[in-house]
N, C-alpha and C positions, 0 to 999 in steps of 0.2 A: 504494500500500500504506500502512496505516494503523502496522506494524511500526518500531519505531525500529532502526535500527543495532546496539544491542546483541544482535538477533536474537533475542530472550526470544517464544518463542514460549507464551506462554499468558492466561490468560484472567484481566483486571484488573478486578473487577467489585466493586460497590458492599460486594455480601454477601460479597469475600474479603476484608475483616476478619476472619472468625470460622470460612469453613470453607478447608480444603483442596483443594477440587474445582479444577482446574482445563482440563478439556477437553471445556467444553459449548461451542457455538455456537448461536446462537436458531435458536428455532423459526423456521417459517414463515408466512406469512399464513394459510393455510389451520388453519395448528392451531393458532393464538392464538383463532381466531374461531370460539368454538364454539358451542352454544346457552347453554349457561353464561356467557360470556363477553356477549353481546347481551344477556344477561336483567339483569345488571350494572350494565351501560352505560346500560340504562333507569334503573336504577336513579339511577346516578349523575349522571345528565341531572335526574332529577326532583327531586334536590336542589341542584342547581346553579341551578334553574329556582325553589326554593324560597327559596333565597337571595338572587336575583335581589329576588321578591318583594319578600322582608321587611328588602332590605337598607336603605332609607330609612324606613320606619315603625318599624322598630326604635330607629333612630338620635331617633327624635321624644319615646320614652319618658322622663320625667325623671327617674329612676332611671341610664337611658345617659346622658343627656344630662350629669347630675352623674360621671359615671367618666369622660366623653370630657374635661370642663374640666379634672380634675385631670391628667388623663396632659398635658392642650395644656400646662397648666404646665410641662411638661418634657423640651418640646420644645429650649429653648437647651443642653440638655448631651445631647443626642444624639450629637455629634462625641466627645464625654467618654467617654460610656458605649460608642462603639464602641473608642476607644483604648485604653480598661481592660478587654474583653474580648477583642478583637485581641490584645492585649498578652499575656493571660496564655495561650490559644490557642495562638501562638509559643513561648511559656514551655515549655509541655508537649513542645511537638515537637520544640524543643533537649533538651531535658529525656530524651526517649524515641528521639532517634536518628532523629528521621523530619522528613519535611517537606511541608506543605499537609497530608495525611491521613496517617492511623497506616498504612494499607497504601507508603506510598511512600518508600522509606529513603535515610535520606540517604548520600548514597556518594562524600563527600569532606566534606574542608574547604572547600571553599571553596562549596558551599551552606550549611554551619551558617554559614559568615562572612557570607552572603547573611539569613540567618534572622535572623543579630544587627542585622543594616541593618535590617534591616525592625521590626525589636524596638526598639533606638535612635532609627529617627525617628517613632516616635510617642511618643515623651516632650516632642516640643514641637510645637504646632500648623504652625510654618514649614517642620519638618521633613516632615509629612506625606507632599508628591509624593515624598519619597526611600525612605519606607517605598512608598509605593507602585509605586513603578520596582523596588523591590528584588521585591517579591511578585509584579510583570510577570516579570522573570526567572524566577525559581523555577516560575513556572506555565508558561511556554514550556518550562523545562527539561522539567516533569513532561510535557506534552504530546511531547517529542522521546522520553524516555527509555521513555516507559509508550503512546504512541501517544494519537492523537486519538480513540477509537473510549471508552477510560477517560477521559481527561482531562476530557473532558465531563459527567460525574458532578460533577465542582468550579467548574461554570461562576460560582457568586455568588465566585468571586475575582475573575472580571470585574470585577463590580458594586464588590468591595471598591476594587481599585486604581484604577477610574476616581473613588469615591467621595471618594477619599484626594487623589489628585493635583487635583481638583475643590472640595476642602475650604475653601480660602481664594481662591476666585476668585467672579466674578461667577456662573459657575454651579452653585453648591453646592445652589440651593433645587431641580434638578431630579436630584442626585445617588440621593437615597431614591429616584425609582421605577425608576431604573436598577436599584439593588439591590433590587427589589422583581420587576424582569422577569429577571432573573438567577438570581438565587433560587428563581423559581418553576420555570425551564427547568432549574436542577437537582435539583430536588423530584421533576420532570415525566421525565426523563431515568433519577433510579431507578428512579421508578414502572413505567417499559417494563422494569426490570430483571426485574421480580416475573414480568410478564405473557409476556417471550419468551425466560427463562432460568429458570423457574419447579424446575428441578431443584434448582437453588443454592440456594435458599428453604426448599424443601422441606427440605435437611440440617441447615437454620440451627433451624426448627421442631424437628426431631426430636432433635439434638444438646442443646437448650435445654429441653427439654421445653416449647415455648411455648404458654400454653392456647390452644385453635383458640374456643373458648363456642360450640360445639356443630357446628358446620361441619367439614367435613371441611378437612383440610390444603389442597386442591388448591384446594379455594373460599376457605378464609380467606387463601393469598396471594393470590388474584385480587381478593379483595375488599379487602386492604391495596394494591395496586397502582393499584385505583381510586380507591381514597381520598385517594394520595398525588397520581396526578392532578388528583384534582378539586381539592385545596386549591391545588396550583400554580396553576389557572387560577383561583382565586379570588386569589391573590397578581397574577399578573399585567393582570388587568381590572380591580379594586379592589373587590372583593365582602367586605364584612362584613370587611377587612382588621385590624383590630385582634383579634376572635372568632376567624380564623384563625392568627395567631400564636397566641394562648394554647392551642385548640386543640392546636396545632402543637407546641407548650412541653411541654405536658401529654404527651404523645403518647411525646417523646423523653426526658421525665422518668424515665416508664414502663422503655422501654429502656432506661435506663442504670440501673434496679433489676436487669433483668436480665443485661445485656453488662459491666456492671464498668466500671473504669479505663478500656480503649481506648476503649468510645463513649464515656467524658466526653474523651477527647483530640478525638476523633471530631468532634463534637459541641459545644463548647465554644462556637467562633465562629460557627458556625449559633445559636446560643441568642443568642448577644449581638445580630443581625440580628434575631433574632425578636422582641427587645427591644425594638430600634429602633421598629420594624413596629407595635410596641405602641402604643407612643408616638407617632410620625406619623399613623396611620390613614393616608387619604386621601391626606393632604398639601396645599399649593399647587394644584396642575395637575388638572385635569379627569382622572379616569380612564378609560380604554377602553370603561368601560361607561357612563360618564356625556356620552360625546361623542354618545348617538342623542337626540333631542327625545320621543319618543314611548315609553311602557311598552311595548307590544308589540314596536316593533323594537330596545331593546335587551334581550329577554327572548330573541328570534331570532337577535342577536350571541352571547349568551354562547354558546348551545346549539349554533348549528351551528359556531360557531368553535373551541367546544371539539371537535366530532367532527374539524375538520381539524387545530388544535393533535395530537389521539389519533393519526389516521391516519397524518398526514403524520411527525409525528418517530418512529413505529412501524415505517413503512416507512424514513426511513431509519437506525433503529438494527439494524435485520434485516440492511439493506444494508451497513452497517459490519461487523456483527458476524460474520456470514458470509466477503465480504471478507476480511477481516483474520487470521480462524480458519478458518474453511471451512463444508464443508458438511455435515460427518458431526456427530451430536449423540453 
C-alpha cells in the first residue's frame, strides 16, 4: 500500500493546490486512449521529431551562437544562483507553514527546524551536503506522510539534494543532468496528472475561468498534459535545453498571473532550476540524444523512447493511483 500511517485516505495530486476534489482515482487505459488522445500524441511526436531536427542547426545561427557565449559566461555562479533561489523557496515555506510544496503542511517543529537546516546550510558552500541531508529528510518524511503514489510529483528534490551534497566534490560537473533527468520525470509525472485525473483539471479550468483559445476544456487539458510531457522529454534527452527552460519560465510566469501567491510558493524553486537549465544548456556530458552517430537513429530514440517514457510511467501511475485509492472514479 502506497497509504502512510496517518490513514488520510484521499487524493494528493499536483492540481490540489487550488481545488477541493478529493475522490477521483485514474482512469483506465482504455479511457485515457481515445481517438483524441492518439491524434495528440501524433501531434506531439511530430514536434519532438521537429526539435530533434533543428536542434543543432539552430544552435549554428550566430545570432544563438552570440546568446549561448553570454549565458557560458555564467556558468561559474550557477551553484550561487541555485542557493539564492533555494534559499528564498525555503523562505516562503517557513514563511507559509508548509514544507517542499504549499499542499504539504508542516505538522511540527521539528520539520520547520529541519526547513531552517536546510535554509542555514546554504549560506556557505561547505555547508551545502547539510542543507542537502536536511531536504533528504523532509522529502522521505513527505513520501511517508503523503504516500509514494504524490511524493512523486516532487521528484527534482532528488536532483536538488544529490546536487547539493555533490557540490564540492569531484562530481559536481555531472550534478546538472541529474537535475535535469529529475526535473523532467517531475514535469512528466504531472503531465499523466492532466491525462488520467482529467476531472481535477477540468474544476481548476472552470473555477479560474482559464481561457481554453478555442478548444474545448476536455482537449485543452489533454493538450496541456502533452505539452508538459513533451518538454520533460526534451529536459531529459537534451533537446533544445536552454529554449525549453525559457519556454518552460514563460509558461509558469503565465500561471502565476493567474494562481496568485501559492504558485509563486509553488513555483519558486522550479524557476531557479529553470534558471540553471538556462545557463548550462547541454553541459559537459554527451546527452541521450547525442550518444546515437547517425540522424536517423537518434531521430528513432527520441520518438519511440518517448512513447515508452508515455506508456510505461502511465501505466504505472494508473497502477498506483488505483492501488492506493481504488477503483470507483
Amino acid at each position: 500500500m502506497f497509504l502512510s500511517d496517518t490513514g488520510m485516505k484521499r487524493m494528493y495530486a499536483h492540481v490540489k493546490w487550488f481545488t477541493g476534489e478529493q475522490h477521483w482515482s485514474p482512469l483506465s487505459f482504455a479511457e485515457v486512449i481515445t481517438p483524441s488522445f492518439l491524434f495528440w500524441l501524433g501531434v506531439t511526436l511530430a514536434g519532438l521529431l521537429l526539435s530533434a531536427i533543428f536542434d543543432e542547426p539552430l544552435e549554428r545561427l550566430r545570432p544563438v551562437r552570440r546568446i549561448h557565449s553570454l549565458l557560458d559566461k555564467l556558468k561559474p555562479y550557477e551553484t550561487l544562483i541555485l542557493r539564492l533561489g533555494l534559499g528564498i523557496g525555503l523562505l516562503l515555506q517557513l514563511v507559509t507553514g508548509t514544507f517542499l510544496a504549499p499542499e504539504l503542511a508542516s505538522s511540527g517543529s521539528w520539520v520547520t527546524a529541519m526547513l531552517a537546516i536546510a535554509l542555514a546550510g546554504l549560506l556557505h558552500r561547505k555547508l551545502l551536503p547539510v542543507s542537502g541531508g536536511a531536504l533528504a529528510v523532509l522529502y522521505v518524511y513527505a513520501l511517508w506522510k503523503y504516500g509514494l503514489f504524490h511524493g512523486l510529483d516532487y521528484m527534482f528534490y532528488v536532483g536538488i539534494v544529490y546536487y547539493l551534497i555533490v557540490a564540492g566534490t569531484r562530481w559536481r560537473r555531472g550534478a546538472t543532468p541529474v537535475l535535469y533527468v529529475f526535473t523532467g520525470l517531475s514535469l512528466a509525472w504531472v503531465g499523466l496528472e492532466k491525462m488520467t485525473l482529467p476531472e481535477l483539471a477540468y474544476d481548476i479550468v472552470h473555477e479560474f475561468d482559464i481561457p481554453t483559445f478555442g478548444f474545448t476544456v476536455e482537449e485543452f487539458v489533454l493538450i496541456s498534459g502533452f505539452i508538459e510531457l513533451g518538454l520533460a522529454w526534451t529536459f531529459i534527452v537534451g533537446i533544445l535545453s536552454r529554449f525549453t527552460s525559457l519556454l518552460v519560465t514563460l509558461v509558469f510566469v503565465t500561471t502565476t498571473m493567474v494562481f496568485g501567491f501559492k504558485e509563486i510558493v509553488g513555483h519558486t524553486i522550479i524557476h531557479t532550476l529553470l534558471i540553471m537549465f538556462l545557463i548550462e544548456g547541454r553541459g559537459a556530458f554527451k546527452t541521450p540524444f547525442q550518444f546515437h552517430g547517425s540522424a536517423v537513429r537518434r531521430y528513432a530514440f527520441v520518438l519511440v523512447n518517448f512513447c515508452v517514457l508515455l506508456f510505461g510511467l502511465m501505466a504505472l501511475y494508473i497502477w498506483m493511483g488505483q492501488q492506493t485509492y481504488g477503483h470507483a472514479h
